[in-house]
C-alpha positions in Angstrom: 15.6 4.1 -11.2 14.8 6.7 -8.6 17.2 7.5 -6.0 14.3 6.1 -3.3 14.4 2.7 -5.0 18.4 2.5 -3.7 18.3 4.8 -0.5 16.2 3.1 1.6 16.4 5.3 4.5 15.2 7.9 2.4 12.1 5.7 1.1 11.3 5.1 5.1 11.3 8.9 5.8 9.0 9.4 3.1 6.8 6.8 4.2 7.1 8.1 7.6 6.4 11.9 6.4 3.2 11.3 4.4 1.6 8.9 7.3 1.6 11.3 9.4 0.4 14.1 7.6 -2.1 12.3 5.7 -2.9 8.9 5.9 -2.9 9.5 9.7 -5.6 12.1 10.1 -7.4 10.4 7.3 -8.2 7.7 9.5 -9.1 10.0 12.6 -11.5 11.2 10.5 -13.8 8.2 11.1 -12.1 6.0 13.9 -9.1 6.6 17.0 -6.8 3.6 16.9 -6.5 2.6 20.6 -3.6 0.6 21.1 -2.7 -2.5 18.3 -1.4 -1.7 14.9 -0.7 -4.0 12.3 1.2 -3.3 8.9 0.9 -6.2 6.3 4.0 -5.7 3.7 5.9 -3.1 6.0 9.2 -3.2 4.7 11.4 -0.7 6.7 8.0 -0.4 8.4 8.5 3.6 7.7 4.3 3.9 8.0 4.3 2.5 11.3 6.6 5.4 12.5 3.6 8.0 13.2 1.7 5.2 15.2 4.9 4.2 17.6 5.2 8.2 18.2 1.9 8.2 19.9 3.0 5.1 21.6 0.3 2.3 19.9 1.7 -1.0 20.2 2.5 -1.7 16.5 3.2 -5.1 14.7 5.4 -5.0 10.8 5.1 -8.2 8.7 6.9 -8.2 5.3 8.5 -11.2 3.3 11.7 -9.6 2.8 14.2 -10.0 5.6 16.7 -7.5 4.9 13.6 -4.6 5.0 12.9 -6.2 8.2 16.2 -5.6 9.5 16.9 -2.0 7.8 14.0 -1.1 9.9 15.1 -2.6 13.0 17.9 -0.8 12.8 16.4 2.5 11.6 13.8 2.3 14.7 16.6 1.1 17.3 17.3 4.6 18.9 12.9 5.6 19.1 12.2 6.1 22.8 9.0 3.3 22.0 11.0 0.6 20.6 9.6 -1.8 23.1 6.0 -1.2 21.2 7.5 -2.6 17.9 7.5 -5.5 16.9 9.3 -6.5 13.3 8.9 -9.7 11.7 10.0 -11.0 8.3 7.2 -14.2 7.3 4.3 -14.9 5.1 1.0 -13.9 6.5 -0.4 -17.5 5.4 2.1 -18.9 8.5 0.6 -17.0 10.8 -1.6 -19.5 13.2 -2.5 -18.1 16.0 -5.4 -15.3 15.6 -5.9 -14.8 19.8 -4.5 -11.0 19.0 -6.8 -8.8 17.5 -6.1 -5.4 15.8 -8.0 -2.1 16.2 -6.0 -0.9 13.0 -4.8 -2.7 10.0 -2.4 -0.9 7.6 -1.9 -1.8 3.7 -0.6 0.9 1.7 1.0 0.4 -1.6 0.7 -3.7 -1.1 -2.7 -5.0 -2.0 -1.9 -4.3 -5.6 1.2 -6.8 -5.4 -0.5 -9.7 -3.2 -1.8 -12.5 -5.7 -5.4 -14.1 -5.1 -6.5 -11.1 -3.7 -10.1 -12.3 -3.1 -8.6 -15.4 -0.8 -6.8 -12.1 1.0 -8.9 -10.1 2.2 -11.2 -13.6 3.4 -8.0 -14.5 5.6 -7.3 -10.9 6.5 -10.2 -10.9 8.8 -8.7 -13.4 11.4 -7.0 -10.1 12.5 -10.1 -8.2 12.9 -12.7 -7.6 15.9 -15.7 -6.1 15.5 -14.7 -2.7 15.7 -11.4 -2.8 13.7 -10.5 -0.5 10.5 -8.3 -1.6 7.4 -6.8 0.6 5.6 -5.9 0.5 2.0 -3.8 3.0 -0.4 -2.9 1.7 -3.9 -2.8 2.9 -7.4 -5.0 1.3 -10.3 -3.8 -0.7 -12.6 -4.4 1.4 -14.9 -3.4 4.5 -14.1 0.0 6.0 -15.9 2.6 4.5 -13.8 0.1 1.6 -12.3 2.9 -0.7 -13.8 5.3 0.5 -11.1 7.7 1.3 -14.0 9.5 3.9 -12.3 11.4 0.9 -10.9 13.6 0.9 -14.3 16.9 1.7 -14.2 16.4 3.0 -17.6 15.3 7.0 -17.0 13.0 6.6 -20.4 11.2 3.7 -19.2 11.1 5.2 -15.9 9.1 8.4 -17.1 7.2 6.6 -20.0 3.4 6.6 -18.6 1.1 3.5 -20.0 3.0 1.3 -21.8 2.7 -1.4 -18.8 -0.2 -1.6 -20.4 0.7 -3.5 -23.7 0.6 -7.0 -24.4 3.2 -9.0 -22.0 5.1 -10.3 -24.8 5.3 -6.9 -26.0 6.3 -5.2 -22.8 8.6 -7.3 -21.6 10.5 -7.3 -25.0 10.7 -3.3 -24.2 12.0 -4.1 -21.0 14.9 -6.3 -22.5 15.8 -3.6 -25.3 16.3 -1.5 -22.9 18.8 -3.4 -20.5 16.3 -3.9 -17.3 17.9 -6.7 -15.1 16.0 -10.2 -15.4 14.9 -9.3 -11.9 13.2 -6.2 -12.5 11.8 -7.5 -15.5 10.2 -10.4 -13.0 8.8 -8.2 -10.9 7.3 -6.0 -13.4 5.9 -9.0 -15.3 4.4 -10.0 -11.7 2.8 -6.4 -10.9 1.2 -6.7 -14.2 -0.6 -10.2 -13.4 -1.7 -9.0 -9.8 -2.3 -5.2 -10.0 -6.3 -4.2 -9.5 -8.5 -1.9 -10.6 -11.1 0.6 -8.5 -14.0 -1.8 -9.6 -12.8 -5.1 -8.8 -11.2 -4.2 -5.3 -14.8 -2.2 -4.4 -16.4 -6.2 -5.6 -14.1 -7.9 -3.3 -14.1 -6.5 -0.1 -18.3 -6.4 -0.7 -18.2 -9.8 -1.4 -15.8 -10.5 1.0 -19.1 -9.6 3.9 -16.9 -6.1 4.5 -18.2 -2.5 4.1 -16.3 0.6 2.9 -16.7 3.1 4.9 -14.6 5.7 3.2 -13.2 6.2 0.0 -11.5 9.0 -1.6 -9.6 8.8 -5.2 -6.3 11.3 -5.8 -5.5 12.6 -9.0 -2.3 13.5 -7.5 -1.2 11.0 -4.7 -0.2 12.7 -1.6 2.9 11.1 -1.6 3.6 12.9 -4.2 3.9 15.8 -2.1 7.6 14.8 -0.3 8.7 13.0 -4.0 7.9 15.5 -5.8 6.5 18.9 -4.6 3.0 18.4 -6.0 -0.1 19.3 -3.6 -2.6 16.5 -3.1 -5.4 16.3 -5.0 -8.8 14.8 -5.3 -10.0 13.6 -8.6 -12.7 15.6 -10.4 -16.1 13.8 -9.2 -17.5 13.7 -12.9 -14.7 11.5 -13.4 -14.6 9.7 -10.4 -18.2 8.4 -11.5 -17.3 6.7 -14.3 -16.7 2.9 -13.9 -13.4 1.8 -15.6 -12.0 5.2 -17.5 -11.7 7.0 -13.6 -8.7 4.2 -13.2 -6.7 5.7 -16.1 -6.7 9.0 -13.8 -6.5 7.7 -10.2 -2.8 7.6 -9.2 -4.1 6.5 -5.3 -7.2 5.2 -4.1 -7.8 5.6 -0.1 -10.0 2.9 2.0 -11.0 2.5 5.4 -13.0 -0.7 5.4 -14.6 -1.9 8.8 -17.1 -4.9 9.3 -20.6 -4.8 8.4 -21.7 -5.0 11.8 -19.3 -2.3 13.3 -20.9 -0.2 15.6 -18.1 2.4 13.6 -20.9 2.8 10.9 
């Protein structure tokens, strides 16, 4: 298991440190967040960091209550901490859709959320018009799509693809090799909800949305601060092909808006 798994503050730094320099001015590209910022599985809420330094008012929801209080306490000395606001619940609870979002942040979560098409349908009682989504996650398919790198084993941890076998099959590997019931839950879980270019492009079309940008990464740019390697893009030959680009995306980036934004 890598050492981020464990040090947590060190997972929220690096959260933090790609945001800013690239998820961040990805989205300026197309659109200026104005003032409300939502994250949707925020966990130490390290993404949110770059939005609360230019003083957006910025909203963290994740399911896990000890993530939500890690970053409670990691954010309890920023000179905007009146701007955040943490909360550990299950989007589904949420009842009251008076507040509205300019920006929506999922990165690294759509890929865990099952019924992904009843999602994104529900995910639009926090839109206006006007307001951007964006998405970040790996295929399914890619070589560590599995989100493998979780194992405490360091084989399994390195071993690109073999989420990819039959369940019975990889979750015998997972047992050989000592992996905690919990971990092996998880894994098994990944597995039944991770998502592929295709079908995320079918949903959020279905879903009455429009993709306004989309760019695939050979090498994520969070790879950058974890391991040292330059971001980059995916050779366009291959990003053309349906189905085999998934083996060689390790991050797809979104910005979706409404198909009546005046954005467009």
């Amino acid at each position: 298991m890598q050492k981020r798994h464990v040090d947590r503050k060190k997972y929220f730094l690096e959260q933090a440190y790609t945001t800013k320099k690239y998820v961040l001015p990805y989205i300026q590209e197309l659109y200026q967040p104005t003032y409300k910022v939502l994250e949707i599985g925020c966990g130490e809420a390290g993404n949110l960091k770059p939005f609360l330094d230019l003083g957006y008012e910025c909203l963290g929801v994740d399911l896990d209550k000890d993530q939500i209080n890690r970053g409670r306490l990691f954010f309890e000395n920023h000179p905007n901490n009146s701007r955040l606001t943490l909360i550990s619940k299950n989007i589904y609870d949420f009842d009251d859709f008076s507040v509205k979002y300019d920006l929506i942040m999922m990165r690294d979560v759509i890929e865990h959320i099952h019924n992904q098409e009843i999602f994104i349908k529900f995910l639009q009682n926090f839109m206006h018009s006007n307001s951007v989504v964006f998405f970040a996650f790996p295929p399914w398919q890619n070589p560590f799509g599995g989100h493998q790198q979780i194992c405490k084993s360091k084989l399994l941890s390195k071993l690109p693809f073999f989420h990819l076998l039959p369940k019975q099959i990889y979750k015998r590997i997972l047992k050989i090799f000592g992996e905690t019931d919990s971990t092996i839950e998880g894994l098994l879980e990944i597995k039944e909800t991770g998502i592929s270019i295709e079908r995320f492009e079918k949903i959020i079309k279905s879903s009455g949305l429009e993709i306004a940008k989309s760019t695939y990464y050979f090498i994520n740019p969070n790879y950058e601060i974890k391991f040292g390697l330059k971001p980059r893009k995916i050779f366009r030959f291959i990003a053309c092909i349906p189905i085999v680009r998934n083996f060689f995306i390790t991050c797809g980036y979104y910005l979706v808006t409404n198909k009546k934004s005046t954005l467009l």
